[in-house]
C-alpha positions as CSV (number, residue, x, y, z in Angstrom):
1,X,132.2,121.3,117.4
2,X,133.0,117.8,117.0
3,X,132.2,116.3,120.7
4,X,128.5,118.1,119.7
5,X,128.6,115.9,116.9
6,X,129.6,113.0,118.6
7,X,127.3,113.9,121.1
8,X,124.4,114.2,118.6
9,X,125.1,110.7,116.9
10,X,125.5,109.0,120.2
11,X,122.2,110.7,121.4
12,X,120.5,109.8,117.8
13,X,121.8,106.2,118.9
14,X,119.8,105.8,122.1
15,X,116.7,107.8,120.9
16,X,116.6,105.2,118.1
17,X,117.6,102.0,119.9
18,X,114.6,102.8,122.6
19,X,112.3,103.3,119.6
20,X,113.6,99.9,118.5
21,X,112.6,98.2,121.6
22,X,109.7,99.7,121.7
23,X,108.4,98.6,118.7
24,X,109.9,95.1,119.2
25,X,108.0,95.1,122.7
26,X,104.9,96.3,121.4
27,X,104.5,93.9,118.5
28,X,104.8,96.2,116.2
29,X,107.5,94.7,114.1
30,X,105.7,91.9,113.5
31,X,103.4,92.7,110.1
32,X,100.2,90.2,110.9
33,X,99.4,93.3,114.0
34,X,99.3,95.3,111.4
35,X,97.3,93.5,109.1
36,X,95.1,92.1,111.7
37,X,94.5,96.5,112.7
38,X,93.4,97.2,109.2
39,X,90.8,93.6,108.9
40,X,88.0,94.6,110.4
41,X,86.5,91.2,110.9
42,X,90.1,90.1,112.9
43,X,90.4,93.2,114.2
44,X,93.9,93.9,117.2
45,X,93.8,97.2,118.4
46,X,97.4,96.9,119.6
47,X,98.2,99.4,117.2
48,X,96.0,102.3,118.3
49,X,97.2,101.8,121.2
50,X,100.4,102.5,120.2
51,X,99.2,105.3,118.3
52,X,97.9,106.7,121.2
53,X,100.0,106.5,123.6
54,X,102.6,108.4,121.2
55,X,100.1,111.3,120.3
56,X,99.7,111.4,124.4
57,X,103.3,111.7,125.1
58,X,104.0,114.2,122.1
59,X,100.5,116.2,123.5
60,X,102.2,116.2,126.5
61,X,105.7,117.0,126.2
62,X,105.8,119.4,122.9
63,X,104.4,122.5,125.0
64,X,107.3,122.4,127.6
65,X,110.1,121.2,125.2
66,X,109.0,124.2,122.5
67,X,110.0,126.9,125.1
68,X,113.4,126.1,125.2
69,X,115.1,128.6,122.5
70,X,116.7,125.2,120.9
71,X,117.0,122.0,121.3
72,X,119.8,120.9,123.4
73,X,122.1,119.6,120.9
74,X,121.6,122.1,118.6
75,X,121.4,126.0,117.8
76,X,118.0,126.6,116.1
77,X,114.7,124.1,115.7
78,X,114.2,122.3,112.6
79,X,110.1,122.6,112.1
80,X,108.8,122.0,109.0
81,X,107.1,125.3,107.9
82,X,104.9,124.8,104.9
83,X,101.4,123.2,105.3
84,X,100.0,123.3,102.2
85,X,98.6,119.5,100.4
86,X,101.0,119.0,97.3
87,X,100.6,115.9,94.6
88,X,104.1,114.8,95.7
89,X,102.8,114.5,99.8
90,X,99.8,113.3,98.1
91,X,101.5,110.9,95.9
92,X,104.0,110.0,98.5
93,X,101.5,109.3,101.5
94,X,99.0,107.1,99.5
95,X,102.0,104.9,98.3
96,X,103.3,105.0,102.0
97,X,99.8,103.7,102.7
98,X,99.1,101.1,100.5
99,X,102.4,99.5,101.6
100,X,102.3,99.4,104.7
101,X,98.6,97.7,104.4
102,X,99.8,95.3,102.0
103,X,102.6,94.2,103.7
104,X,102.3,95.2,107.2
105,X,106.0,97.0,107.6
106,X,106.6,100.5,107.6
107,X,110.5,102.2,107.5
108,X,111.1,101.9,110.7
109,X,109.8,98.8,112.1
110,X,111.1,97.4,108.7
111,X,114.6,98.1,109.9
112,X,114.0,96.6,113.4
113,X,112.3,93.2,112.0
114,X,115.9,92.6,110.0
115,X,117.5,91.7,113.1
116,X,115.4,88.7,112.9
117,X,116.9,87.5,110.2
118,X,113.6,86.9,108.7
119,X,113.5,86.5,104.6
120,X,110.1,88.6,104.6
121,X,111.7,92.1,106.2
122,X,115.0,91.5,104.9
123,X,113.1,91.6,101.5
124,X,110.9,94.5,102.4
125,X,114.2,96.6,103.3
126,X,116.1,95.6,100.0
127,X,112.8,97.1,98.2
128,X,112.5,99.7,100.4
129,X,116.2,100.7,99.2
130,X,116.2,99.7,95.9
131,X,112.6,101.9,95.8
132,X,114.2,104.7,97.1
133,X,117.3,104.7,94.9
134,X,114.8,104.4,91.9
135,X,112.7,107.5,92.8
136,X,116.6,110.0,93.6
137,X,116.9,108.7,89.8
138,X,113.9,109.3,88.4
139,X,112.9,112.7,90.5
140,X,114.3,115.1,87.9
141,X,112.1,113.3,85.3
142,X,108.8,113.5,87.5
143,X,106.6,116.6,87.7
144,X,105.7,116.2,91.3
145,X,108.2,119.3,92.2
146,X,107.2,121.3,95.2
């Protein structure tokens, strides 16, 4: 049980280090791309092409990965079931959003612009945090319940 569990962190490792450099190569940790995506009249489309070229891969893998009767590291898929439209996926999605136009970061390339030492993403994560802390205290005060 616990070299699966090594094996799982260790494999989580790699899968998110390659999505590191791949947003790092891309330019996608770099907020003005995103910005410059979203401005019509300065228009980069770097980031549909990123966008597509992940849909492609996932279009393309999914199919032969779902037959498998679980995933290699584990005993039983974890896919999200429900598909209905709730305020709190409402809520949450347009404030995801909004951010990310604003200030050009989302989570994860957030977390990969730190290693630049840069004031703007450091900043961006400590909000992202502190946000994130203030919504597990305030949740059980909110009537956004699923």
């Amino acid at each position: 049980m616990k070299s699966n569990f090594a094996k799982q962190n260790a494999v989580s490792f790699a899968v998110g280090l390659l999505f590191a450099i791949g947003l790092a190569i891309s330019g996608m940790t770099q907020p003005q791309k995103i910005i410059a995506f979203l401005n019509p009249s300065d228009w980069d489309p770097s980031l549909l092409f990123v966008m597509v070229g992940a849909v492609a891969v996932h279009a393309a893998s999914y199919p032969f990965i779902k037959r498998r009767p679980s995933p290699l590291l584990d005993t039983k898929w974890h896919i999200p079931t429900r598909k209905e439209l709730t305020p709190r996926l409402i809520l949450g999605s347009s404030l995801f959003g909004i951010g990310w136009g604003l200030g050009g970061y989302c989570p994860g390339p957030g977390v990969v612009s730190i290693a630049s030492t840069d004031i703007r993403s450091i900043a961006f994560v400590a909000a992202m945090i502190f946000g994130m802390f203030l919504f597990k205290k305030t949740e059980p005060y909110l009537k956004l319940r699923d």
